[in-house]
PAKEMI-968688 format. One record per residue: x negated, y negated, z of N, C-alpha, C in turn. Coordinates in nm, 2 decimals, decimal comma, always signed. Layout:
+--------+--------+--------+--------+--------+--------+--------+--------+--------+
:   n.px :   n.py :   n.pz :  ca.px :  ca.py :  ca.pz :   c.px :   c.py :   c.pz :
+--------+--------+--------+--------+--------+--------+--------+--------+--------+
:      X :      Y :      Z :      X :      Y :      Z :      X :      Y :      Z :
...
+--------+--------+--------+--------+--------+--------+--------+--------+--------+
This chain:
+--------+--------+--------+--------+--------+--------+--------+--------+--------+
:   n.px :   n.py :   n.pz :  ca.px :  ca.py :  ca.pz :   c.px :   c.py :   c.pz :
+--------+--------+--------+--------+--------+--------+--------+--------+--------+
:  -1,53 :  +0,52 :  -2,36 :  -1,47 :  +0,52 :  -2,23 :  -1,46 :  +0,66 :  -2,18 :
:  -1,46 :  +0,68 :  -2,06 :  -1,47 :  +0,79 :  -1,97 :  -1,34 :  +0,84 :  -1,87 :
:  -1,29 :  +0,94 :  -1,94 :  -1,18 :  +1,00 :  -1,83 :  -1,18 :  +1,14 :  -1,83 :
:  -1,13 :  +1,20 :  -1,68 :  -1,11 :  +1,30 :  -1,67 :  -1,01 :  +1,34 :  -1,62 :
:  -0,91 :  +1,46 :  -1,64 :  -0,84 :  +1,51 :  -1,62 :  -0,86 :  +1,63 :  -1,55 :
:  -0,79 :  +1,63 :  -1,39 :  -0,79 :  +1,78 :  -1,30 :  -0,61 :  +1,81 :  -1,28 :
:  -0,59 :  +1,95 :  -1,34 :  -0,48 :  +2,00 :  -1,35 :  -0,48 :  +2,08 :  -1,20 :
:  -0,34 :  +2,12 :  -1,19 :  -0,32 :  +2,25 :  -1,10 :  -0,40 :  +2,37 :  -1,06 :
:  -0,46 :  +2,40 :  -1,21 :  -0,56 :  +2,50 :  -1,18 :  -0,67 :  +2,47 :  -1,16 :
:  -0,70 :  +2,36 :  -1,11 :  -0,86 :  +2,31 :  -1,08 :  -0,91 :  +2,31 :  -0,97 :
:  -0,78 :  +2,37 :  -0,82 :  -0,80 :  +2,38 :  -0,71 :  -0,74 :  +2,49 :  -0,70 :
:  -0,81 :  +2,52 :  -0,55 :  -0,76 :  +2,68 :  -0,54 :  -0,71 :  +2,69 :  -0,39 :
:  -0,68 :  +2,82 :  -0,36 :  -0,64 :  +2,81 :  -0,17 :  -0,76 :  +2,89 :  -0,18 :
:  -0,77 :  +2,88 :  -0,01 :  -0,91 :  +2,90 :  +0,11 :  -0,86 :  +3,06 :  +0,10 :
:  -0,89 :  +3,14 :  +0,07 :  -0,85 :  +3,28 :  +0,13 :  -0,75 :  +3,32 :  +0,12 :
:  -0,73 :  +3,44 :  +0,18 :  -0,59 :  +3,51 :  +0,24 :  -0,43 :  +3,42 :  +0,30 :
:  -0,54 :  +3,35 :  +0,41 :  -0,44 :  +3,28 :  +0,51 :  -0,37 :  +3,14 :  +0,39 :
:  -0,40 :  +3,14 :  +0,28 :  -0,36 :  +3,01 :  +0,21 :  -0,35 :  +2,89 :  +0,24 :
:  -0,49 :  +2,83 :  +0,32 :  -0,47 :  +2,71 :  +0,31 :  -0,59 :  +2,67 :  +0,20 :
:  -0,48 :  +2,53 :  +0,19 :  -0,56 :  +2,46 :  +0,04 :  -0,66 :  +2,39 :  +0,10 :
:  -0,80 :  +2,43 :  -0,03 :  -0,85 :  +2,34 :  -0,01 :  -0,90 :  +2,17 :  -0,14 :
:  -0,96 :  +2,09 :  -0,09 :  -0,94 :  +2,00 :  -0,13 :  -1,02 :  +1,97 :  -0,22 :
:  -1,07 :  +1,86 :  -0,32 :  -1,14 :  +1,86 :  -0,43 :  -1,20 :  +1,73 :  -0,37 :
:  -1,33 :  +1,71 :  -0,38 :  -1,40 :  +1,60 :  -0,33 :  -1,50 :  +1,57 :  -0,47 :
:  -1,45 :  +1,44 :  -0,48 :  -1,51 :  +1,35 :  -0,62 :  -1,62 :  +1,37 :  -0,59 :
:  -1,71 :  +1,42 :  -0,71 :  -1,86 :  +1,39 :  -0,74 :  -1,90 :  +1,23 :  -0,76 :
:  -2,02 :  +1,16 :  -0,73 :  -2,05 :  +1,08 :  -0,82 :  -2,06 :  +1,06 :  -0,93 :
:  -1,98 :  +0,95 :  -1,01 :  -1,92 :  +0,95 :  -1,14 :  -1,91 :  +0,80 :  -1,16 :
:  -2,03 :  +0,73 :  -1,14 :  -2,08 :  +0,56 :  -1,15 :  -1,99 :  +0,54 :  -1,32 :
:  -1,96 :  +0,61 :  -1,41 :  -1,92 :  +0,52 :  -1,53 :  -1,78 :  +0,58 :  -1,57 :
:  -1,73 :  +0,71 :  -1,45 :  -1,62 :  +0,70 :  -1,51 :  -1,51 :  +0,58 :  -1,49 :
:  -1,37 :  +0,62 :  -1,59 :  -1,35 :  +0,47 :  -1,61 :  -1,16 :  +0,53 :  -1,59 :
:  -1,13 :  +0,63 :  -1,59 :  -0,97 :  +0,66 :  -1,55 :  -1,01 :  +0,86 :  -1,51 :
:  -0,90 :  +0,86 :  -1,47 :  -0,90 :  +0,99 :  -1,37 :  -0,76 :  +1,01 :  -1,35 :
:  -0,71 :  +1,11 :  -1,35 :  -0,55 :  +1,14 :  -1,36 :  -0,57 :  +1,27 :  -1,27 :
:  -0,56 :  +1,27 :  -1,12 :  -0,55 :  +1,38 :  -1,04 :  -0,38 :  +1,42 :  -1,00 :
:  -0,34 :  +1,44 :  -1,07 :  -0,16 :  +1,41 :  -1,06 :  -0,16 :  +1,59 :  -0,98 :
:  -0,07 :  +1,57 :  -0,86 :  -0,04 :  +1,64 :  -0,79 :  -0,17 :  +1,73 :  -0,76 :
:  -0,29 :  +1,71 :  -0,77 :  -0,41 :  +1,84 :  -0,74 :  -0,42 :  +1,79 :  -0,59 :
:  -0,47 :  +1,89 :  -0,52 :  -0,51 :  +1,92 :  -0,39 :  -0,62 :  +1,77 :  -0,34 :
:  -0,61 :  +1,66 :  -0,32 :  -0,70 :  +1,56 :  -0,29 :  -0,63 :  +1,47 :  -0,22 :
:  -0,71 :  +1,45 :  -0,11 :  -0,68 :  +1,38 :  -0,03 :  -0,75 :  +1,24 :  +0,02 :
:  -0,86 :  +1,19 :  -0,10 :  -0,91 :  +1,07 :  -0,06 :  -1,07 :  +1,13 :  -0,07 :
:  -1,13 :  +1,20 :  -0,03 :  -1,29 :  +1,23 :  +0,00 :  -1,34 :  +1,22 :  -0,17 :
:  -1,48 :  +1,11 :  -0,13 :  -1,48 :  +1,13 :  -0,25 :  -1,47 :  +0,98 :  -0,37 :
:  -1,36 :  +0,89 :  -0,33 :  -1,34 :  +0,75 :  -0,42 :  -1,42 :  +0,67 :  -0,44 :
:  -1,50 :  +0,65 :  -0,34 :  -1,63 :  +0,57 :  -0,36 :  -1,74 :  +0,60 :  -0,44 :
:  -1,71 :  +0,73 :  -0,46 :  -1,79 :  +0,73 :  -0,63 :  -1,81 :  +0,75 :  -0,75 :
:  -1,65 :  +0,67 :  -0,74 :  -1,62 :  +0,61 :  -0,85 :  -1,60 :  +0,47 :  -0,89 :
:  -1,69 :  +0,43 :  -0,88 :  -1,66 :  +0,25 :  -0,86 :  -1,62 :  +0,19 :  -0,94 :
:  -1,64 :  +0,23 :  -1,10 :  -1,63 :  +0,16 :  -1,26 :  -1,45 :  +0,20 :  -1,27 :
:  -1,42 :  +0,28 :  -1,19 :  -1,25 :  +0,38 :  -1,23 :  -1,19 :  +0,22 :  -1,26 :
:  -1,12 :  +0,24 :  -1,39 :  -0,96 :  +0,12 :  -1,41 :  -0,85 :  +0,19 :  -1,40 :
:  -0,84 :  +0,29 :  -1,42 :  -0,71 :  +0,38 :  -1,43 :  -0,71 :  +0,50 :  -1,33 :
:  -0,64 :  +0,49 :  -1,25 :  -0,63 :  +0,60 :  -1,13 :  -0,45 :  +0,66 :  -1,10 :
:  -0,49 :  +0,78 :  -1,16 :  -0,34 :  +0,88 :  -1,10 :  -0,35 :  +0,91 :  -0,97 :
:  -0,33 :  +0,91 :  -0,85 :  -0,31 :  +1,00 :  -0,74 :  -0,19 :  +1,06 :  -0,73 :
:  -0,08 :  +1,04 :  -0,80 :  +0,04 :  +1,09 :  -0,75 :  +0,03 :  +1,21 :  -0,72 :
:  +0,14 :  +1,23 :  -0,62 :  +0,14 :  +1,44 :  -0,57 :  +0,04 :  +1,43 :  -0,53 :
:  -0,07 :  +1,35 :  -0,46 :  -0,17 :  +1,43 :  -0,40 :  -0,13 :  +1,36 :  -0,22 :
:  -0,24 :  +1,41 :  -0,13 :  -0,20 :  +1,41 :  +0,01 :  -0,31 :  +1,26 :  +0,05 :
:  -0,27 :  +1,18 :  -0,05 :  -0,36 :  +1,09 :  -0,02 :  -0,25 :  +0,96 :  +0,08 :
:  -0,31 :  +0,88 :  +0,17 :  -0,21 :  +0,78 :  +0,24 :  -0,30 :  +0,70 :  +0,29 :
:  -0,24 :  +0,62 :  +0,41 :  -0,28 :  +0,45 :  +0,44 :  -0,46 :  +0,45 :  +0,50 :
:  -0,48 :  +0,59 :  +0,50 :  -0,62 :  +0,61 :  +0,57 :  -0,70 :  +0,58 :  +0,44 :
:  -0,71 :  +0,59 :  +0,33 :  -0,77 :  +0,59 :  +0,24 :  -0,77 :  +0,40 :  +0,18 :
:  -0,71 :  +0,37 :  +0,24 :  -0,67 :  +0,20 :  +0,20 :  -0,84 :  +0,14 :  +0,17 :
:  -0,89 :  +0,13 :  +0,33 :  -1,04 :  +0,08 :  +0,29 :  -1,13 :  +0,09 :  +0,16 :
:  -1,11 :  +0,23 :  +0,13 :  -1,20 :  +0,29 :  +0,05 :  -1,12 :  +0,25 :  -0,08 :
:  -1,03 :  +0,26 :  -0,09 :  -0,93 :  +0,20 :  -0,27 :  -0,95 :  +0,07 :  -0,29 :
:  -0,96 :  +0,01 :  -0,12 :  -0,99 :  -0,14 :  -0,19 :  -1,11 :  -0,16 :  -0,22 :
:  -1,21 :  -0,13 :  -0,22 :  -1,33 :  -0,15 :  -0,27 :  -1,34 :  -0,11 :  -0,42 :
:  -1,22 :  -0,06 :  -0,49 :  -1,24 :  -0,02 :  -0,64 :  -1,18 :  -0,16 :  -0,69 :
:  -1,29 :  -0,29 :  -0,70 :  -1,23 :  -0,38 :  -0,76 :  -1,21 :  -0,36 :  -0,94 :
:  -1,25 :  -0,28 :  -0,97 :  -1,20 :  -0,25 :  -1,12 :  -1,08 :  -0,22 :  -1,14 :
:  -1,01 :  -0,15 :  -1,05 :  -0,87 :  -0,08 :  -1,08 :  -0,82 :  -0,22 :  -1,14 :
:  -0,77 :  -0,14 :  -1,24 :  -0,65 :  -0,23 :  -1,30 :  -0,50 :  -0,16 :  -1,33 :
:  -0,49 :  -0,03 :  -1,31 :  -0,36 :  +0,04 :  -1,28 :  -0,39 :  +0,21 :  -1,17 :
:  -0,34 :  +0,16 :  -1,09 :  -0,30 :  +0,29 :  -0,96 :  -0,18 :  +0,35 :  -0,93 :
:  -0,15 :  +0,47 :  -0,98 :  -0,06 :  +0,55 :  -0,95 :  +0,01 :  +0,59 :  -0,83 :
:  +0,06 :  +0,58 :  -0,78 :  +0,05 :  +0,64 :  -0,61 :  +0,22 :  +0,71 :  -0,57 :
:  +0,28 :  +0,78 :  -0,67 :  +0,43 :  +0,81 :  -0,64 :  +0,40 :  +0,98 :  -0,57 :
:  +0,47 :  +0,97 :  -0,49 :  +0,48 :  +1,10 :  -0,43 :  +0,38 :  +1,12 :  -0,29 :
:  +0,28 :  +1,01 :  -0,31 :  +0,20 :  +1,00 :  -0,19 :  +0,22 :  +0,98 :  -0,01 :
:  +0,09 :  +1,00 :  +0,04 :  +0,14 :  +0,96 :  +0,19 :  +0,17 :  +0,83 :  +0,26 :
:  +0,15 :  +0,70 :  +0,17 :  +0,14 :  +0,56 :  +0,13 :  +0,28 :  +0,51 :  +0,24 :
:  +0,24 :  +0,42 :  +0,30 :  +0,34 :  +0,33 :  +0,36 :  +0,40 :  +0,31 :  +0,28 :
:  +0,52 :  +0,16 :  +0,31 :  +0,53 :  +0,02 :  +0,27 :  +0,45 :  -0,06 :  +0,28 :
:  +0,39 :  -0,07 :  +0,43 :  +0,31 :  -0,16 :  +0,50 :  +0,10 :  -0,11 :  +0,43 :
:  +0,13 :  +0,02 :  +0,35 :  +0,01 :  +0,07 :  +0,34 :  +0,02 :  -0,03 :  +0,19 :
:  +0,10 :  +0,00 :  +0,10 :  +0,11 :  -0,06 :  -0,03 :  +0,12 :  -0,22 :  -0,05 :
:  +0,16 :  -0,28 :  +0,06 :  +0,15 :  -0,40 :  +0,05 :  -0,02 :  -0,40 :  +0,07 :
:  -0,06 :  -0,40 :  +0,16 :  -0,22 :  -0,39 :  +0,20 :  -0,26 :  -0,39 :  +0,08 :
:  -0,29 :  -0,32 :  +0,00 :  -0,36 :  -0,23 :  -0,15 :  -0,32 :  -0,36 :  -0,21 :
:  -0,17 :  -0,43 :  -0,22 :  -0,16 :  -0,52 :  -0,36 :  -0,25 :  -0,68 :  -0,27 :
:  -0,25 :  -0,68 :  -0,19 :  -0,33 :  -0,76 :  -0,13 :  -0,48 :  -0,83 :  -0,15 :
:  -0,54 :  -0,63 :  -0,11 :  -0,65 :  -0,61 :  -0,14 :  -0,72 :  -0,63 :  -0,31 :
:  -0,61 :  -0,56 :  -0,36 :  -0,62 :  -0,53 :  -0,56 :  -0,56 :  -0,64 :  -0,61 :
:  -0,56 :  -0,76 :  -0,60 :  -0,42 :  -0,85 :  -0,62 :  -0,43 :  -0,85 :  -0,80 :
:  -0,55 :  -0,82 :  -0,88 :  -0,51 :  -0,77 :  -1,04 :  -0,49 :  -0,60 :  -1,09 :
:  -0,45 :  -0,59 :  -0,98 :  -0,45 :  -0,42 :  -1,04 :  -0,25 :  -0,37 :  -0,98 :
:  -0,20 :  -0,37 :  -1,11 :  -0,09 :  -0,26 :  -1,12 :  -0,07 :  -0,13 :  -1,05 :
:  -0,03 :  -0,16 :  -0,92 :  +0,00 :  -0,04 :  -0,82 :  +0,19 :  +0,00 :  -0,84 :
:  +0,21 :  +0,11 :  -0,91 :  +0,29 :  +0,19 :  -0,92 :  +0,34 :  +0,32 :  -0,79 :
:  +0,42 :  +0,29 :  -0,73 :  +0,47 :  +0,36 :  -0,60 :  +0,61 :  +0,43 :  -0,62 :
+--------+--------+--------+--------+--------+--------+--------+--------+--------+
């Protein structure tokens, strides 16, 4: 099985003016969990991860715009999402969409 782990130091700021920028998932067809807990990510990028069962986003700037694209990860079987930009109305959507996958808010 296939995971990877991106810490705090795995993103950086843009320059001087310190804006952050973001980390955009490579294609990664067999990874299988991902724990981006608080790194700079905002969603670009999910869909190539299609095999993912285990997904951290918490602490990232991810929200209800991203919905489409999570629900196409019918593998998830546990999603993290505390600290996020996530509705109520976004999270119901997702258990909807995911109806076997453990969404944690």
């Amino acid at each position: 099985m296939c995971f990877a782990y991106v810490d705090e130091a795995d993103h950086e700021t843009d320059g001087e003016d310190g804006v952050e920028s973001y980390i955009r998932l490579p294609h990664m067809p067999k990874l299988r969990g991902l724990n981006l807990y608080e790194a700079a990510f905002n969603g670009d990028g999910l869909e190539n991860i299609p095999s993912i069962e285990v997904l951290d986003l918490s602490g990232t700037d991810i929200g209800d715009d991203s919905i489409p694209t999570l629900s196409t990860l019918t593998k998830l079987k546990q999603l993290a999402l505390y600290d996020t930009k996530f509705s109520n109305e976004g999270i119901e959507r997702l258990r909807r969409s995911l109806p076997s996958c453990n969404i944690r808010w």
